[in-house]
C-alpha positions in Angstrom: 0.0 0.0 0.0 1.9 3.6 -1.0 -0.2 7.1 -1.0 -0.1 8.0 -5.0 -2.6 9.6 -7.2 -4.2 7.2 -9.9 -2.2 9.0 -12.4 0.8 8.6 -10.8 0.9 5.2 -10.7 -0.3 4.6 -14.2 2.7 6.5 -15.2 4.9 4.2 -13.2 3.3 1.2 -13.7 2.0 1.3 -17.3 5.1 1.4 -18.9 6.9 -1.0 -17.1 3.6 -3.9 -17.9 3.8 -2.8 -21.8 7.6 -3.0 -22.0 7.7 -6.4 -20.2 5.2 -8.0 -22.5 6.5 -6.8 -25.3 10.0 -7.5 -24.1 8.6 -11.4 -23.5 7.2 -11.4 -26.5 10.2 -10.4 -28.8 12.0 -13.2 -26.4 10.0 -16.1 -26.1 7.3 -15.3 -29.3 8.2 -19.0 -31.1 7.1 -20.4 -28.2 4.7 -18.6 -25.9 2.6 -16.5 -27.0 1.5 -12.8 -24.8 -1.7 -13.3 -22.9 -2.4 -16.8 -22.7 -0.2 -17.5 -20.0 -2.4 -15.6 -17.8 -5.3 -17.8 -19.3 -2.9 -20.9 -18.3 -2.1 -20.1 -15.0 -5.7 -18.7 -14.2 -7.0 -22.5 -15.0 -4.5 -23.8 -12.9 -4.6 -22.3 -10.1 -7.5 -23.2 -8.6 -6.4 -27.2 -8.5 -3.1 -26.7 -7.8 -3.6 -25.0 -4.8 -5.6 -27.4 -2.8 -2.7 -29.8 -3.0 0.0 -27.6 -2.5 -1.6 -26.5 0.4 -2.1 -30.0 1.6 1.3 -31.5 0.7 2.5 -28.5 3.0 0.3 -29.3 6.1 1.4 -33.1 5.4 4.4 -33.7 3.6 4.7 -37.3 4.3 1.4 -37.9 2.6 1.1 -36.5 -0.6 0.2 -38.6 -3.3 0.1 -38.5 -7.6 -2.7 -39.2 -9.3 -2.4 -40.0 -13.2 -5.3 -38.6 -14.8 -7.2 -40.8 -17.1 -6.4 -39.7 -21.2 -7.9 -40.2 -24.3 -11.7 -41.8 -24.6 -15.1 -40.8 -27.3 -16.7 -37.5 -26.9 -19.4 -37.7 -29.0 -21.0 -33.9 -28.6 -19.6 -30.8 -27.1 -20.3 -30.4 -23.7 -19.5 -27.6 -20.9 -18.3 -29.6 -17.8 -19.8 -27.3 -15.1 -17.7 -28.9 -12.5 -14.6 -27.8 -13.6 -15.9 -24.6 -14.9 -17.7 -24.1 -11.1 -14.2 -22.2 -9.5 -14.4 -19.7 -12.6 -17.8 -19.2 -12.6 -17.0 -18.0 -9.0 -14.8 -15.7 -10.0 -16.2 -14.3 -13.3 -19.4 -13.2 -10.7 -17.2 -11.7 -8.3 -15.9 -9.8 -11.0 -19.1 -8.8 -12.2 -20.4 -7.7 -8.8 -17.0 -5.5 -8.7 -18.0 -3.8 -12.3 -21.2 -3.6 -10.9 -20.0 -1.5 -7.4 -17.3 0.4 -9.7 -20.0 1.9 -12.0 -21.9 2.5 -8.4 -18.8 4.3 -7.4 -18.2 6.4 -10.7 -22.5 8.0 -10.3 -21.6 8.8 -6.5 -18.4 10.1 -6.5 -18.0 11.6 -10.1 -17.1 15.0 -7.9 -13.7 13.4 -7.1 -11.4 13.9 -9.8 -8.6 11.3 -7.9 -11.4 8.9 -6.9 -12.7 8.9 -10.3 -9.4 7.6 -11.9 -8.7 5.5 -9.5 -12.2 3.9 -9.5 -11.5 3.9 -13.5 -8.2 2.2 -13.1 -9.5 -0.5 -10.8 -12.4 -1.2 -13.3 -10.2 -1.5 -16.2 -7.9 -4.3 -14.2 -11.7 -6.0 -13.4 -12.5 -5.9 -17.0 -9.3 -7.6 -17.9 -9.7 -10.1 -15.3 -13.5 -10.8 -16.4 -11.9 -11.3 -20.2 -9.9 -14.3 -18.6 -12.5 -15.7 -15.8 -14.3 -15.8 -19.2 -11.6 -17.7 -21.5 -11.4 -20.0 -18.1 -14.7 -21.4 -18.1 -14.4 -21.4 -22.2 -11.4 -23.7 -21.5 -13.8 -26.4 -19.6 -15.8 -26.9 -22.9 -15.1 -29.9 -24.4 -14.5 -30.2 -27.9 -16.1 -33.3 -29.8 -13.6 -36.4 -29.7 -14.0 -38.6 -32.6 -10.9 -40.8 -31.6 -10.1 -43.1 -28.9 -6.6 -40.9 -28.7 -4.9 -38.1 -30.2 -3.0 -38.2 -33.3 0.5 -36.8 -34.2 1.2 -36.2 -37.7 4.4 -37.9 -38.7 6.4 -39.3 -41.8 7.8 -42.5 -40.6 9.5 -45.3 -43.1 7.5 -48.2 -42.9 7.2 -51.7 -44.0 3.7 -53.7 -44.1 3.6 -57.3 -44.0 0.8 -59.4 -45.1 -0.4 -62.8 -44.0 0.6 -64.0 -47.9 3.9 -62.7 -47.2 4.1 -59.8 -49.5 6.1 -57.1 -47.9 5.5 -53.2 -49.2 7.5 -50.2 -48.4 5.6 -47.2 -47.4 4.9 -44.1 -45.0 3.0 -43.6 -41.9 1.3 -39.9 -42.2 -0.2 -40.4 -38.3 0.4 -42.2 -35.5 -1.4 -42.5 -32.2 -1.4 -44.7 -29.2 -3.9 -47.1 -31.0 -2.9 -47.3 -34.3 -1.3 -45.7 -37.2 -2.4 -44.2 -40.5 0.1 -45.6 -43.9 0.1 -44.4 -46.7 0.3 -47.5 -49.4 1.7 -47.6 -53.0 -0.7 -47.2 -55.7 -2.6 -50.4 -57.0 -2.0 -52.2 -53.3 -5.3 -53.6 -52.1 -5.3 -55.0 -48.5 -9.1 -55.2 -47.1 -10.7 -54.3 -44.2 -9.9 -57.0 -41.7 -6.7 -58.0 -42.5 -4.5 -58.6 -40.0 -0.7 -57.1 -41.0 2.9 -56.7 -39.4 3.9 -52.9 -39.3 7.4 -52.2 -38.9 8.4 -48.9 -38.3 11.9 -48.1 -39.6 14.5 -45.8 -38.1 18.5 -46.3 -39.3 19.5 -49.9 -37.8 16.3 -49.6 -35.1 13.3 -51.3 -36.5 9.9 -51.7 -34.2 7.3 -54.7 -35.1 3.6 -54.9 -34.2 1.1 -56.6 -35.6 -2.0 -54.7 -36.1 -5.8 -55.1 -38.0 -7.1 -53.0 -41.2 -9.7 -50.3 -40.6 -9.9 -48.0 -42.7 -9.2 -47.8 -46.4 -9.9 -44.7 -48.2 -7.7 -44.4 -51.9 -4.2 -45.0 -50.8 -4.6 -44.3 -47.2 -4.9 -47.0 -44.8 -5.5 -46.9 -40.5 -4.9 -50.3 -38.9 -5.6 -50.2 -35.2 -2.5 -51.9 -32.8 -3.1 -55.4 -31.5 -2.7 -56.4 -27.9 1.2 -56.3 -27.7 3.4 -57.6 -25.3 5.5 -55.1 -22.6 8.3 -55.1 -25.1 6.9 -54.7 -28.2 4.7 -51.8 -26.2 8.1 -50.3 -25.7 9.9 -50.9 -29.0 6.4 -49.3 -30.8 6.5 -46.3 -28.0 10.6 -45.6 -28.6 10.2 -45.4 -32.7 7.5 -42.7 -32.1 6.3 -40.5 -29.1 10.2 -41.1 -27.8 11.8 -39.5 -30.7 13.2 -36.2 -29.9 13.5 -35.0 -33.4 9.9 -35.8 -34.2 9.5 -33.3 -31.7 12.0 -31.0 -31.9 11.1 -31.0 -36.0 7.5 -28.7 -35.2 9.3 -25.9 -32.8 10.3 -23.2 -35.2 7.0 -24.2 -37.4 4.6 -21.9 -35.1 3.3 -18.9 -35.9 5.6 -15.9 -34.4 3.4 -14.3 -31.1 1.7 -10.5 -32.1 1.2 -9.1 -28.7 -2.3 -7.3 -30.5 -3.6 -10.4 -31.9 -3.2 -12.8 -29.0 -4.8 -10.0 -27.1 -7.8 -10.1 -29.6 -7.5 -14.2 -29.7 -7.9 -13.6 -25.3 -10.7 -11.3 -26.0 -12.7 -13.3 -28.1 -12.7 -16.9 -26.0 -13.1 -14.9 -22.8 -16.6 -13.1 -24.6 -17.3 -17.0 -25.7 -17.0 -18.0 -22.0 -19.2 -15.8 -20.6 -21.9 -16.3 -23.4 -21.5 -20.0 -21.7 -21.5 -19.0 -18.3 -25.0 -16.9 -19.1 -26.4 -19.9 -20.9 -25.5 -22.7 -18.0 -26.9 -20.0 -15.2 -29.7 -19.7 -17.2 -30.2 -23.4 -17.5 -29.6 -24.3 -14.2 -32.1 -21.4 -12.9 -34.8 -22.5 -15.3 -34.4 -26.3 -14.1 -34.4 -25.7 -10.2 -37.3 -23.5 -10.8 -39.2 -26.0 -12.7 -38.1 -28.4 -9.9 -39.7 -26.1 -7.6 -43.2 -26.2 -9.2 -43.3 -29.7 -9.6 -43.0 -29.8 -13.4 -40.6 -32.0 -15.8 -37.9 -29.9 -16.6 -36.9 -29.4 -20.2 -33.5 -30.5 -21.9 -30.8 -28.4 -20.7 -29.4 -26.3 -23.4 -25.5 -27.5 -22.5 -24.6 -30.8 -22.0 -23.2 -31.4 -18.5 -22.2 -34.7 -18.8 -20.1 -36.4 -21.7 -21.6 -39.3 -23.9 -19.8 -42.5 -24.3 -19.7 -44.6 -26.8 -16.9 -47.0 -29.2 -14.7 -45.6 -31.1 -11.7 -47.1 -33.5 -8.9 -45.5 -34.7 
């Protein structure tokens, strides 16, 4: 706390937060791009905390817990429970704008109260924006696949059960399966059980998979079960390959300070377009509850759909 006129510390404190964004920006623009770091931590936070706090009240019980991965996601759905914290804090936001504006019509007399009501509501406006691109983050996107995909070019050999042996290209690989790209006028049908062995110098990886998909050229076959050391042959030839990795880092569009602000803007708008729509849902339900009558279908999914996927 320091005794300083709103203008005052604008002029101390403005220059310093452009400077050191833009100074970031010019540093660390392959990789990170300005504004949604905030947006990162801000959906962090709130479950990190809990067992920080924890592990530091009892260090000689903390525990890791693997979150489950991959799965079918057949619709779009918000998932209110992890957007509940951020719905919390996008309405104590609100309520803030709300006093500020109160603030501004009873004290527009006081030129130093003024700004610093205006500074203070500016800083809540920015932190609404990300409240809002927080609970946008808890949408869930439709997942058509069992588990993401990475795009890569790997040399390849396919194997069929009449022992014809084809060179080719993988153009995707994932943890169940792989898409190949076959030479023209190869036919293998759907069902087909094949060898897939992924080639890398004098390092080769075997595992026997199933056809399907076919579409032109383009095959998918999905993995077989495989045993602990094919599992880690098939893992080292792709997710374990640095340069596969390394090959995308200097691919990514270059970070514009302006546009990643304008990117923040727009999701945190969408997020509180979602948060209105779930409130309003959830009102509308509990009142019908209320009255004793059948409440209608909820306009957001709150819970995901299952269902089978293949690769």
């Amino acid at each position: 706390m320091f005794q300083a006129s709103a203008m005052m510390i604008a002029a101390y404190a403005l220059p310093h937060i452009i400077q050191s964004n833009l100074t970031n920006s010019k540093l660390q623009g392959k990789y990170r791009h300005s504004f949604w770091n905030e947006v990162y931590e801000s959906v962090l936070a709130w479950y990190i905390v809990r067992p920080v706090l924890y592990t530091f009240i009892n260090p000689n019980k903390a525990r890791f817990n693997v979150t489950a991965k991959g799965g079918i996601i057949k619709n779009s759905y918000l998932d209110a429970d992890i957007a509940r914290p951020y719905l919390v804090l996008l309405t104590l936001n609100l309520a803030g704008l709300i006093v500020g504006v109160s603030m501004l019509i009873l004290n527009y007399d006081d030129a130093d109260l003024f700004m610093t009501t205006i500074m203070n509501m500016l800083w809540t406006l920015f932190n609404i924006l990300l409240s809002g691109a927080c609970v946008a983050v808890s949408l869930e996107s439709r997942q058509i696949r069992q588990s993401p995909r990475v795009s890569a070019a790997l040399a390849a050999i396919v194997r069929t059960p009449d022992g014809m042996a084809y060179h080719c290209d993988t153009n995707d690989f994932s943890e169940q399966g792989l898409g190949v790209i076959l030479p023209k006028d190869i036919d293998i049908a759907m069902g087909t059980r094949v060898e897939v062995t992924l080639l890398r110098g004098d390092d080769e990886a075997c595992v026997p998979c199933t056809v399907v998909l076919r579409h032109g050229q383009r095959m998918g076959v999905r993995l077989d079960p495989l045993t602990p050391e094919q599992t880690f042959k098939y893992t080292q030839m792709t997710f374990a390959r640095a340069d596969l990795w390394a090959s995308t880092w200097d691919k990514t569009a270059p970070d514009a300070p302006l546009k990643a602000l304008r990117e923040v803007f727009n999701i945190g708008i969408r997020g509180i377009g979602l948060a209105l729509r779930l409130t309003g849902t959830t009102t509308l339900v509990a009142l019908r509850k209320a009255i004793g009558k059948q409440p209608p279908a909820p306009a957001i999914d709150t819970k995901p759909d299952t269902g089978d996927g293949s690769v």
